[in-house]
N, C-alpha and C positions, 0 to 999 in steps of 0.2 A: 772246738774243732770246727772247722768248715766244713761242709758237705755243698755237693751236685743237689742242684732243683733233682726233686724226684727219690731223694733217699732217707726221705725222713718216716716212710713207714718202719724201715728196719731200725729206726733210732731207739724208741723206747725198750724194748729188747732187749738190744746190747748196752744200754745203761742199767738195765735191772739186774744183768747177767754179771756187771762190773759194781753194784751197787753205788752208781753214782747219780746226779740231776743234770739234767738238761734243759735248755730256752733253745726252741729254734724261732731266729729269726728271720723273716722272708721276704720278699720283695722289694729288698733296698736294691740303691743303682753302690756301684763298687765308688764311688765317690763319698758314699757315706756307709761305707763298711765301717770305718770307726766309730761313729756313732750307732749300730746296729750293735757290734761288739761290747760297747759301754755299756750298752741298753739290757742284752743279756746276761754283761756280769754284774750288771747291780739288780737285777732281778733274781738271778741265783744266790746274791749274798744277801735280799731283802727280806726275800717270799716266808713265809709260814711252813712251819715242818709239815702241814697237814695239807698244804698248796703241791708236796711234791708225790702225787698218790703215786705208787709202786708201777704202773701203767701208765703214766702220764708224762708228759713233759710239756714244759712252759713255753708258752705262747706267745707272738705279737700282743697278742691283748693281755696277756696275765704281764709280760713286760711293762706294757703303757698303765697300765691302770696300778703297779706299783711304783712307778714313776709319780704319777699325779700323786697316789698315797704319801708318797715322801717329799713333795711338792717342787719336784721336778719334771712335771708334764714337756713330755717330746713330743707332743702331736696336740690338737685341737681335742674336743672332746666328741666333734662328732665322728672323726678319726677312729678315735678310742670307743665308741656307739659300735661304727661299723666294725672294727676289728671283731668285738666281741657277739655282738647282735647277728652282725651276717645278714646272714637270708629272712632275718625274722622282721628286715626292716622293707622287706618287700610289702606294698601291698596287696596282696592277694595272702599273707599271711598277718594280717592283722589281727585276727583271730588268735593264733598262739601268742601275740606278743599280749596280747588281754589277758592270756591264761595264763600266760609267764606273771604279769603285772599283778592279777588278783592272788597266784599262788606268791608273790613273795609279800605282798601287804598282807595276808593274813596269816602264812607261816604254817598252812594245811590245806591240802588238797581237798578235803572234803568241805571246809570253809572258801576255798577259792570255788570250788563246785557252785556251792549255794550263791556266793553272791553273784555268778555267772547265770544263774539257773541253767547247769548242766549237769548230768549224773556222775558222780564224783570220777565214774571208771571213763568217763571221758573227759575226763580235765585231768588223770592219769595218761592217757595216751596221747593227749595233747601236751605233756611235759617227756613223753618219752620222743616225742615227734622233734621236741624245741631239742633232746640232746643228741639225734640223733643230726639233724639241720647244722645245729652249730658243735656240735663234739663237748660242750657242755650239759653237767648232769644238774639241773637246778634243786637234786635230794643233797647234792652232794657242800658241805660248806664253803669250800675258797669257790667252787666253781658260784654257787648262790651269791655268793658278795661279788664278785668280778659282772655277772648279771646285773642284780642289782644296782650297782655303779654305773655300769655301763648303761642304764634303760635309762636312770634319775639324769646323766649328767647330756643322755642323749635327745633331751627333750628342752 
């Protein structure tokens, strides 16, 4: 379905209410609505049952970086960095994107702490900071691998 810019908070919602999945995809020009279209039905027919959390619905970035997965990349990778990274590739937030980097090489907060030397409950709040910036939970798995992807291939 298509939606109005602006209607995509009441989406997840009413897909949970109808038990179905959703991709919204955003900011194309109506010249490439069919490739936008393509992009989210082969994202809905690719994704991992555990990509479609009960409150979530699929993204520009969870689109592109299943695209590249199945080695049909629609975008460049620094594309697919910013789609997914966002804000985190500012700098002035370099800082989380190290916390993000250390927590997903070590695969624990309190080992990403340590090699940070920072107190674990602030390398906790510094990954609640990265999901609240980018709407990504990096505890969470599909959201940690679309990260992960995203930081490796954006470098």
């Amino acid at each position: 379905m298509l939606l109005p810019a602006g209607a995509e908070a009441a989406v997840p919602a009413a897909l949970r209410a109808r038990a179905l999945r959703g991709c919204a995809i955003s900011g194309e020009s109506l010249e490439r609505i069919a490739v936008a279209h393509r992009l989210a039905a082969d994202a809905l027919d690719t994704a991992p049952a555990h990509a479609h959390h009960p409150a979530r619905l699929l993204t520009d970035g969870d689109a592109q970086v299943l695209a590249l997965l199945a080695g049909r990349p629609a975008t460049t990778p620094d594309q697919i960095a910013q789609w997914v990274l966002g804000p985190l590739l500012h700098p002035g937030r370099r800082h989380l994107l190290d916390a993000l980097t250390a927590y997903l090489d070590t695969g624990s907060a309190n080992a990403a702490a340590r090699r940070l030397g920072l107190h674990p409950q602030s390398l906790r709040y510094r990954l609640r900071r990265i999901g609240d910036l980018t709407g990504r939970d990096p505890r969470d798995p599909w959201q940690r691998l679309t990260l992960d992807i995203a930081r490796t291939i954006g470098h």
